[in-house]
C-alpha positions as a Markdown table, in Angstrom:
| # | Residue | x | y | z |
|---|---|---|---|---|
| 1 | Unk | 7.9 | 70.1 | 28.9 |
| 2 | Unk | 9.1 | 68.3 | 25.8 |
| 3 | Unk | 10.1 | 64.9 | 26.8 |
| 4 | Unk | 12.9 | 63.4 | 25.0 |
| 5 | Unk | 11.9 | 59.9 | 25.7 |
| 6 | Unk | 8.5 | 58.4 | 25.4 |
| 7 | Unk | 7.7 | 55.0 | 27.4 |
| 8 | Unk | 7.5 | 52.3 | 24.8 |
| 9 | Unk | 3.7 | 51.4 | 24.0 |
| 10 | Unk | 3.9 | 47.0 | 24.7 |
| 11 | Unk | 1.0 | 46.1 | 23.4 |
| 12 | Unk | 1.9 | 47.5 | 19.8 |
| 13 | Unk | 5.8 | 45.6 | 20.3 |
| 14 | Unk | 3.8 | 42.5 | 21.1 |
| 15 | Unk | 1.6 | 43.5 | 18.2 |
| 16 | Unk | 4.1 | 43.9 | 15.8 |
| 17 | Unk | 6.2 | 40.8 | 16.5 |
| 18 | Unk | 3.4 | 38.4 | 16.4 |
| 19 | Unk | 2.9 | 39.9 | 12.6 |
| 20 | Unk | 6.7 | 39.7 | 11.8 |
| 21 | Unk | 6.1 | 35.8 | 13.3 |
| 22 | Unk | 3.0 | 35.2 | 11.2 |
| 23 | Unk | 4.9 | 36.8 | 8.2 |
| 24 | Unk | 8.0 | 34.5 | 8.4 |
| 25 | Unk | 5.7 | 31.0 | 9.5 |
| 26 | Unk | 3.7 | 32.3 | 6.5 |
| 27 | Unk | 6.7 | 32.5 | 4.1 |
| 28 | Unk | 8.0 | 29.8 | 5.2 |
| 29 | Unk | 5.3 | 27.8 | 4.2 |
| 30 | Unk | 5.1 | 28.9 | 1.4 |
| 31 | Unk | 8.6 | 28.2 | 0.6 |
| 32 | Unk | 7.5 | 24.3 | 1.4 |
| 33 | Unk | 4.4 | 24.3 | -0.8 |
| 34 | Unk | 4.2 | 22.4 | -3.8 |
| 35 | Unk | 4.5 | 24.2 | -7.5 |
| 36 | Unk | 4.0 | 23.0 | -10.6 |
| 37 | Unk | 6.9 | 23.2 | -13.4 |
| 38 | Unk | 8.7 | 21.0 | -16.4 |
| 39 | Unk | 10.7 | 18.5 | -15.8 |
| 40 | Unk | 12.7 | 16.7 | -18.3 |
| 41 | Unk | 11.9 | 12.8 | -18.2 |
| 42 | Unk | 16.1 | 12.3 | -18.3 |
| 43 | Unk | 15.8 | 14.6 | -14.9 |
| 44 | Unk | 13.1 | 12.5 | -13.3 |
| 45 | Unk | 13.6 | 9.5 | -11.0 |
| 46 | Unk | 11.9 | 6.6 | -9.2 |
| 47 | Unk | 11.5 | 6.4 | -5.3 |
| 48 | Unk | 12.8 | 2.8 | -4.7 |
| 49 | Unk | 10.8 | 2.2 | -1.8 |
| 50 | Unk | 7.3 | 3.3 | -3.7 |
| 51 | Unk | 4.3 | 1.1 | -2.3 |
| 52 | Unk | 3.4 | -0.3 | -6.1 |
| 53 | Unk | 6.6 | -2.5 | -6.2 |
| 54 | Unk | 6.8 | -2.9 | -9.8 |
| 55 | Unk | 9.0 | -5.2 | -11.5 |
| 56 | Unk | 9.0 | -2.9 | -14.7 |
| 57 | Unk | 12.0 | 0.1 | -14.7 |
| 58 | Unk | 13.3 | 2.5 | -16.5 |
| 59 | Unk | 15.6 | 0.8 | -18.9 |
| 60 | Unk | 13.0 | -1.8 | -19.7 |
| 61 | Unk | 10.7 | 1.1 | -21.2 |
| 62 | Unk | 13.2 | 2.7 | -22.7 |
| 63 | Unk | 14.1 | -0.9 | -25.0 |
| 64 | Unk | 10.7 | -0.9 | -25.6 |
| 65 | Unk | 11.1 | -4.9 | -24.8 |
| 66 | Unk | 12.3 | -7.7 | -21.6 |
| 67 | Unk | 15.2 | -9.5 | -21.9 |
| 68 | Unk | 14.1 | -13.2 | -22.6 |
| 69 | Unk | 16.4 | -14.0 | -19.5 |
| 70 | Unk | 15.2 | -11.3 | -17.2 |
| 71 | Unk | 13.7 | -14.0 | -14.4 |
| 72 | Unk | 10.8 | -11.4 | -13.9 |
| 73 | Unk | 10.0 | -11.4 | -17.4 |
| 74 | Unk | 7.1 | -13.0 | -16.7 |
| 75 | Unk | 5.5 | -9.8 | -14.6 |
| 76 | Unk | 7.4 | -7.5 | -16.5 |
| 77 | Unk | 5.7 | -8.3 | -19.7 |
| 78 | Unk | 2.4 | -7.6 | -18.2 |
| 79 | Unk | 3.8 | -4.5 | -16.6 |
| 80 | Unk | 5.0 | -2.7 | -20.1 |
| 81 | Unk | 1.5 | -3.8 | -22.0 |
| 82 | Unk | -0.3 | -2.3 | -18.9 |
| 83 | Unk | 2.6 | 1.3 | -19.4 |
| 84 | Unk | 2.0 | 0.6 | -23.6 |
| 85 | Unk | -1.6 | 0.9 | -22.9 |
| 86 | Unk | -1.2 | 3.6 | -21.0 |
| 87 | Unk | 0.8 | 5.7 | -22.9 |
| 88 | Unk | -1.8 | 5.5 | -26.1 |
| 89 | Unk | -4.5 | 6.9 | -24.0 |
| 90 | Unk | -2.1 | 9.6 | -23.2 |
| 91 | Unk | -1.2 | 10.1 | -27.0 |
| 92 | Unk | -5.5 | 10.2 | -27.1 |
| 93 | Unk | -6.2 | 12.4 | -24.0 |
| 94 | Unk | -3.0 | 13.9 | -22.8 |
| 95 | Unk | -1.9 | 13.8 | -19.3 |
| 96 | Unk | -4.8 | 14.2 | -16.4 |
| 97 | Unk | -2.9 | 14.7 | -13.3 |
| 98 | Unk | 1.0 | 15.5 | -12.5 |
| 99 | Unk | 3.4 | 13.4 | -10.7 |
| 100 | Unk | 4.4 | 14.6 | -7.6 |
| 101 | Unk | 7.8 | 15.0 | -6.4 |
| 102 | Unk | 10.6 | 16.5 | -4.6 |
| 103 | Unk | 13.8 | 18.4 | -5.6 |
| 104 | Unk | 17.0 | 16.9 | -5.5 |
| 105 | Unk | 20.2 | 18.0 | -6.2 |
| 106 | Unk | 21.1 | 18.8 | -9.9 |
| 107 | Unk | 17.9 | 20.1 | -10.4 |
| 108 | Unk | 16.9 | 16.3 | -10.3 |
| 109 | Unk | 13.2 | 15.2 | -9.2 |
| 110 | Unk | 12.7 | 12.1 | -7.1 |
| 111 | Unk | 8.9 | 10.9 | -7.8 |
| 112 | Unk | 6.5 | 10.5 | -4.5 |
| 113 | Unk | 3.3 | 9.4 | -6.8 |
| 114 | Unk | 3.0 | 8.9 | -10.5 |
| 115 | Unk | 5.1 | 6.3 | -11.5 |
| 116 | Unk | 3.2 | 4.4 | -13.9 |
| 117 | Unk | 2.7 | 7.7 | -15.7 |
| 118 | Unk | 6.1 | 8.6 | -16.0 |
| 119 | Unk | 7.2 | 5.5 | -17.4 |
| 120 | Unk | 4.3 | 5.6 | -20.1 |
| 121 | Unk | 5.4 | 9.1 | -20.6 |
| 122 | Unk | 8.8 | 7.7 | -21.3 |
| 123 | Unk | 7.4 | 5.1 | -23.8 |
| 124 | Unk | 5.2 | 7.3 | -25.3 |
| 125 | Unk | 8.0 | 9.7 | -26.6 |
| 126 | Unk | 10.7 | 6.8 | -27.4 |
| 127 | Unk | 8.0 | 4.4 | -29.6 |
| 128 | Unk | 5.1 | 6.6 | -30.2 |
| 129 | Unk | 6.8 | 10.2 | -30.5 |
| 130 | Unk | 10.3 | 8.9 | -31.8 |
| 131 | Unk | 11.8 | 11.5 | -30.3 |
| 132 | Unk | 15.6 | 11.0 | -30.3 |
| 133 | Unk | 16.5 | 12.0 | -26.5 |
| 134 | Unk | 14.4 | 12.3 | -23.1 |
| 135 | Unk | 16.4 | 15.3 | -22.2 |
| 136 | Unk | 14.1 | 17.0 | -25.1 |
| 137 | Unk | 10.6 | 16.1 | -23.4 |
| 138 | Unk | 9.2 | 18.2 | -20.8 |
| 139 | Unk | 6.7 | 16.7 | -18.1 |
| 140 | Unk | 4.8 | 18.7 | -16.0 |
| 141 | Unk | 5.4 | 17.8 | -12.2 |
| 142 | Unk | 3.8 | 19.1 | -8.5 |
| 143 | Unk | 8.0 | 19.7 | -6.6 |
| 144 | Unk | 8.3 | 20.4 | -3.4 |
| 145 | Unk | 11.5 | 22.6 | -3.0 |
| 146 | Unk | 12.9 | 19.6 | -0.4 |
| 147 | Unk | 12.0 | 16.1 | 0.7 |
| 148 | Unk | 9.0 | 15.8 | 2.9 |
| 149 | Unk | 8.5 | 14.4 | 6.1 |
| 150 | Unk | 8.2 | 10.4 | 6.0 |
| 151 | Unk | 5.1 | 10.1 | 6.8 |
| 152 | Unk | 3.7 | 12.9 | 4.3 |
| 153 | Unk | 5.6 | 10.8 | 1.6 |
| 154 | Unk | 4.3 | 7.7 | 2.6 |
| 155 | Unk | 0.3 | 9.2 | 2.6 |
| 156 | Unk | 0.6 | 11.3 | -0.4 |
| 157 | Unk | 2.2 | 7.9 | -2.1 |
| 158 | Unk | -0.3 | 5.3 | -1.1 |
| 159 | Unk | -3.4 | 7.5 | -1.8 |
| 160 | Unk | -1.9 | 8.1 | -5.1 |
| 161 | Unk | -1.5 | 5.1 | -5.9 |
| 162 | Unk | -5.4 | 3.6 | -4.6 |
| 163 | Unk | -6.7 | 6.1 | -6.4 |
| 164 | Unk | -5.5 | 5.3 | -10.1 |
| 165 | Unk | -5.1 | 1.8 | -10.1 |
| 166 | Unk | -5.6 | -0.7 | -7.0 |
| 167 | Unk | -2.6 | -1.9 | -5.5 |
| 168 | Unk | -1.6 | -5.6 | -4.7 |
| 169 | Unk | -2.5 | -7.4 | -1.6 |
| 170 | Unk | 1.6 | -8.0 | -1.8 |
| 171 | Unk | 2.1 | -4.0 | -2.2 |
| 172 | Unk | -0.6 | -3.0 | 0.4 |
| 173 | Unk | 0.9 | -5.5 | 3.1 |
| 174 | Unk | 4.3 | -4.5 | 2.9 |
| 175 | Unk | 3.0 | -0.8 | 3.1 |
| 176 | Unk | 1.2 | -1.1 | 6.1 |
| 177 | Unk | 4.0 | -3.1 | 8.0 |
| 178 | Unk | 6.5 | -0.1 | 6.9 |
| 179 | Unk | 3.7 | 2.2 | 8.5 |
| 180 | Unk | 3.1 | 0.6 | 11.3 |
| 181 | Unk | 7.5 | -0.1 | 12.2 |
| 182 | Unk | 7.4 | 3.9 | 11.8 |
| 183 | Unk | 4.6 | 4.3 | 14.1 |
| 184 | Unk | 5.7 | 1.7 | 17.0 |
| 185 | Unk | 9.1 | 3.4 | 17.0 |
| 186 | Unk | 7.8 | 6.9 | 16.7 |
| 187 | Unk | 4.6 | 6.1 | 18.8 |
| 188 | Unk | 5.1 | 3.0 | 20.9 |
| 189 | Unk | 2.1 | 1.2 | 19.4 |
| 190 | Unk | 0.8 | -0.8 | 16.5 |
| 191 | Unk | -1.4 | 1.5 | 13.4 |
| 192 | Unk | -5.6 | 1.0 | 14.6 |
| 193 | Unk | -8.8 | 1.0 | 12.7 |
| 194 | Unk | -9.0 | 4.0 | 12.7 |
| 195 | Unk | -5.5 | 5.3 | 10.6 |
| 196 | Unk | -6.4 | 2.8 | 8.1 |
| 197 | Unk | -10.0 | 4.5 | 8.2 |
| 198 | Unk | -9.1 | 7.8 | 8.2 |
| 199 | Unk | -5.7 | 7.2 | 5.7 |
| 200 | Unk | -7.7 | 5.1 | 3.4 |
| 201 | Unk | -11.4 | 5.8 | 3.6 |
| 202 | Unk | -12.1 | 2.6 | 4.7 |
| 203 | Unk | -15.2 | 1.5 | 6.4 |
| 204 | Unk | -14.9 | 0.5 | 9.9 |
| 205 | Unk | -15.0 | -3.3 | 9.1 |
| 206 | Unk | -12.9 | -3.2 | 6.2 |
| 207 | Unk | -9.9 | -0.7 | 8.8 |
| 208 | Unk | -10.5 | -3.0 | 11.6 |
| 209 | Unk | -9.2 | -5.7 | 9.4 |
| 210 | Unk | -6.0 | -4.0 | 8.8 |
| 211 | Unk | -5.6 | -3.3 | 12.0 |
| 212 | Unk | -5.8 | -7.0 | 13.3 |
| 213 | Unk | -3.5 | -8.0 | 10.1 |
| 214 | Unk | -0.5 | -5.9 | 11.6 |
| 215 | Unk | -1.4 | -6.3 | 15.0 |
| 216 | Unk | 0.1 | -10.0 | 14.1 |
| 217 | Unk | 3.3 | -8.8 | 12.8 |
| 218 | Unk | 5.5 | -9.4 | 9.4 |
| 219 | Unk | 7.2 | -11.5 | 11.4 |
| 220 | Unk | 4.5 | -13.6 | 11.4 |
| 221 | Unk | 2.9 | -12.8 | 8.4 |
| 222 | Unk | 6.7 | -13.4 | 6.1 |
| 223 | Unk | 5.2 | -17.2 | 4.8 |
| 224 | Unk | 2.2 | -15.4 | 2.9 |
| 225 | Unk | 4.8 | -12.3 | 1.7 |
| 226 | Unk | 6.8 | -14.4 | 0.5 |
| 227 | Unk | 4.0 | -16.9 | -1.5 |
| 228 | Unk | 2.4 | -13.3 | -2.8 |
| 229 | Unk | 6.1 | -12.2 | -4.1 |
| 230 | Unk | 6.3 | -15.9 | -6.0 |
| 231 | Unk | 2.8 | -15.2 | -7.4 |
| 232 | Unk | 0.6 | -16.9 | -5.7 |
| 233 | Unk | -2.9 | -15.9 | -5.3 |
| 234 | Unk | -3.8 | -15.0 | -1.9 |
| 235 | Unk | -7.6 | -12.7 | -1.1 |
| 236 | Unk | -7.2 | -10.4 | 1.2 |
| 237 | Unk | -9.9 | -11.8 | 3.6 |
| 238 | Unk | -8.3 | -15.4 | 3.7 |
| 239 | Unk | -5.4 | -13.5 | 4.8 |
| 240 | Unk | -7.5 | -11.5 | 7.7 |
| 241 | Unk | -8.7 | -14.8 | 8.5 |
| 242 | Unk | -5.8 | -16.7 | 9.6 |
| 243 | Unk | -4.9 | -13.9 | 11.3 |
| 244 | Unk | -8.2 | -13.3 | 13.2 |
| 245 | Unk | -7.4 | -17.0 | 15.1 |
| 246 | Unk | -6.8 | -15.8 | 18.6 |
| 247 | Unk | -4.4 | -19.4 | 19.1 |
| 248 | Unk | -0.6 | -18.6 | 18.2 |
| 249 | Unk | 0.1 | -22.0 | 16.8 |
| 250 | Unk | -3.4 | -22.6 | 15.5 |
| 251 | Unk | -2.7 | -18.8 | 13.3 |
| 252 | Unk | 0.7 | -20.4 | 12.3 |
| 253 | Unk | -0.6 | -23.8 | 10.9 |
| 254 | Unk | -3.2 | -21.4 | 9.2 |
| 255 | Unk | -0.9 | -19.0 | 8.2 |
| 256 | Unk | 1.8 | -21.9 | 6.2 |
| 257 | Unk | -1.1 | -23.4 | 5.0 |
| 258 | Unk | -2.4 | -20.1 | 3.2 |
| 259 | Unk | 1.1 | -19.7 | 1.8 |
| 260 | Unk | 1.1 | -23.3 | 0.6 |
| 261 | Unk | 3.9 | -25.0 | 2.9 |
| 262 | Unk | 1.7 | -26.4 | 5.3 |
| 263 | Unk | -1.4 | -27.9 | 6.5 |
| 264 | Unk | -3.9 | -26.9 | 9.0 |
| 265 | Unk | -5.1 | -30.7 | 9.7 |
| 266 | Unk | -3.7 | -30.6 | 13.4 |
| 267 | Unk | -3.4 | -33.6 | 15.9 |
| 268 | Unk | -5.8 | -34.3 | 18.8 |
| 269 | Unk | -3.3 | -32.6 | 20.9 |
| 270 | Unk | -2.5 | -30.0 | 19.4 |
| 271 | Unk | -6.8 | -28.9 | 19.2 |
| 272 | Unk | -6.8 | -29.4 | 22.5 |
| 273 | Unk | -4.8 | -25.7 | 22.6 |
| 274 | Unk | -8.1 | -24.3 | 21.0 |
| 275 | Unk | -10.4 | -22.8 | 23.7 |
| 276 | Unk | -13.8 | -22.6 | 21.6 |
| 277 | Unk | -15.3 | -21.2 | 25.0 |
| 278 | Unk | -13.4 | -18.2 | 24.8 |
| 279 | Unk | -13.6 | -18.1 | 21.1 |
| 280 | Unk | -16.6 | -16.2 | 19.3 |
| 281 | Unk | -19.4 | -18.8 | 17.8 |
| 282 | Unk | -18.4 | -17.6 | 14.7 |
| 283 | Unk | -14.9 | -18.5 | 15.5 |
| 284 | Unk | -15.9 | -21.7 | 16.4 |
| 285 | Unk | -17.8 | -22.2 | 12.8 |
| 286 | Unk | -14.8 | -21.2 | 11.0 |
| 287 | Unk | -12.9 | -23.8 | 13.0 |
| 288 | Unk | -15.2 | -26.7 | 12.6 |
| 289 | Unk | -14.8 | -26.2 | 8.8 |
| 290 | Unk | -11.4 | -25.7 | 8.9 |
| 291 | Unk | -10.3 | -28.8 | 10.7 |
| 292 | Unk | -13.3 | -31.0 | 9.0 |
| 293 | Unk | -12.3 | -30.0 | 4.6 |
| 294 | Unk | -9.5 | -31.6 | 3.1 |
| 295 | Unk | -7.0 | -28.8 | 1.8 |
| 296 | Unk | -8.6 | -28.8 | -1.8 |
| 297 | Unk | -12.0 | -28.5 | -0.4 |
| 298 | Unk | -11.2 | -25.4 | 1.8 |
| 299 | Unk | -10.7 | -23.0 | -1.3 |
| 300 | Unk | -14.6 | -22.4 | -1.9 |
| 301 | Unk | -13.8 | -21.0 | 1.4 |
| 302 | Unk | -11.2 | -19.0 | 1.3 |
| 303 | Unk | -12.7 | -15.9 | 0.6 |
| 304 | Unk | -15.2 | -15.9 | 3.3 |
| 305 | Unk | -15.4 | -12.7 | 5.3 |
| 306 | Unk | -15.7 | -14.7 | 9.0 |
| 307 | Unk | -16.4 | -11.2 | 11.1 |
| 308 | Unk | -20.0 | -11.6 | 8.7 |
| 309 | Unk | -22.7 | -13.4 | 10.5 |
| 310 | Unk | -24.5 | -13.7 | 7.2 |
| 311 | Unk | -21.3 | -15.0 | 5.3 |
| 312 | Unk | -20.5 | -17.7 | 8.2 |
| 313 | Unk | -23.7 | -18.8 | 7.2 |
| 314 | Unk | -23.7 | -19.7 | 3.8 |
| 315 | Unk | -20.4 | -20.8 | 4.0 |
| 316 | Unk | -21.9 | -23.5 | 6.9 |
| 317 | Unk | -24.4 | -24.7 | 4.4 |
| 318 | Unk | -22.0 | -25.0 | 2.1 |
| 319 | Unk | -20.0 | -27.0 | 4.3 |
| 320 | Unk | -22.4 | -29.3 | 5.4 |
| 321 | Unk | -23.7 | -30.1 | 1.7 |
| 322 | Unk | -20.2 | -31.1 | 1.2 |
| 323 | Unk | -20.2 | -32.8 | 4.5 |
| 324 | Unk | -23.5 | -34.7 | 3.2 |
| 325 | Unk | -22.2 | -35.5 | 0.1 |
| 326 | Unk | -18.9 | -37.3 | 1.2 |
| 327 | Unk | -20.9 | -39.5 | 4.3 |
| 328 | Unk | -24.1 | -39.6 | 2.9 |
């Protein structure tokens, strides 16, 4: 007998849904990915909150010149050489890699990576080119279709940026401490090793570093921000070292004194807070030195990596040729 009905086969329902599923996550990823097209510069903008904080803007390229009053003219100057030099080679060589960037409305394109190449782009067809309008030159961007995630934003940004031209102790500070607020609120704890290792390509020593630096907090850390944002010149691993000192008020005198409004020479009572038995010996190295060298003398030390057995070291024989020299 003819049956009117058949029982529905399951397996090929479940078959067939899981393909329609794959079909639309598939789509819809593809509808998120990336894709290459012109842009007019007059379309193009920068991201505000990019990790190279660059004094330089738009306007500034596009007059070719700094207003003598500008009270950053002193870092913009060097700024629009650096964009003039760039925007010859690209005259020479053309453009090597696209800007990245995400769709805004208008068909506007806010700029994730590649600012310094937009802005030479910019200079190169105002006062190389001559051409009369921006809205006439083309550049060739990677768009999403819509603004990524943070995070992706803030990774595609700082890689970008290491890998054409190394950013500022200044730039790379106030990028991991806008990281690592994301990740405390999102995550309940402070970056580790091994983001900065795995984000960065850092060796272990090197991420561990980074780790301990935001451990301590901006908070903490605002006396050196601020002396790197007046233009003071501040290496990396004097920075690490004040704050590698386990004491709170010993990494504070540290800390002012790195920035240049304080001094680490500390009362009797106050190294009496220093526990060099729970400290490291070569903690206790670094703190001999520290508390035994006048603030000029301390720069040849500055720079000392103190985690480096071999480092601590030299910089000990150093210290006691001074020491030598100054009480015979």
């Amino acid at each position: 007998m003819n049956k009117l009905f058949t029982k529905p086969n399951r397996s090929r329902i479940r078959k067939n849904a899981a393909d329609v599923s794959k079909a639309i996550e598939s789509a819809e990823s593809a509808a998120l990915e990336p894709r290459y097209r012109d842009v007019a510069l007059d379309a193009i903008e920068m991201d505000p909150d990019q990790p190279r904080q660059m004094a330089l803007d738009a306007d500034d390229v596009i007059r070719g010149r700094v207003d003598e009053s500008d009270p950053l003219i002193g870092r913009k100057l060097e700024e629009l050489e650096e964009i003039r030099n760039l925007a010859v080679t690209q005259k020479a060589v053309g453009e090597l890699y696209a800007p990245v960037g995400y769709e805004r409305a208008g068909q506007r394109v806010r700029l994730i990576d590649g600012h310094r190449r937009y802005l030479s782009r910019i200079y190169k067809a105002l006062h190389i080119d001559t051409v009369d309008s921006l809205s006439a030159v083309k550049m060739a961007c990677k768009v999403y279709p819509r603004k990524p995630d943070a995070h992706v934003i803030e990774e595609i940004a700082i890689i970008g940026n290491i890998q054409r031209k190394e950013l500022s102790l200044r730039e790379m500070l106030g990028w991991a401490f806008r990281r690592d607020a994301r990740n405390r609120n999102e995550a309940g704890e402070s970056l580790n090793a091994g983001f900065f290792s795995d984000t960065l390509g850092l060796k272990n020593s090197q991420a561990a570093k980074w780790a301990r630096i935001v451990s301590v907090g901006q908070v903490e850390l605002q006396p050196v921000m601020d002396a790197l944002e007046s233009g003071r010149n501040i290496a990396f691993n004097a920075a690490y070292s004040a704050c590698a000192e386990p004491n709170v008020r010993m990494r504070k005198a540290l800390i002012e004194k790195l920035a240049g409004t304080g001094k680490v020479r500390v009362g009797a009572k106050e190294r009496s807070g220093v526990s060099l038995g729970r400290a490291t010996k070569l903690d206790a190295i670094r703190i001999l030195i520290e508390r035994n060298m006048e603030e000029d003398q301390w720069v040849v030390f500055e720079d000392t990596d103190w985690s480096d057995a071999a480092a601590v070291q030299k910089a000990f024989g150093r210290f006691i040729k001074q020491w030598e020299a100054r009480h015979g």
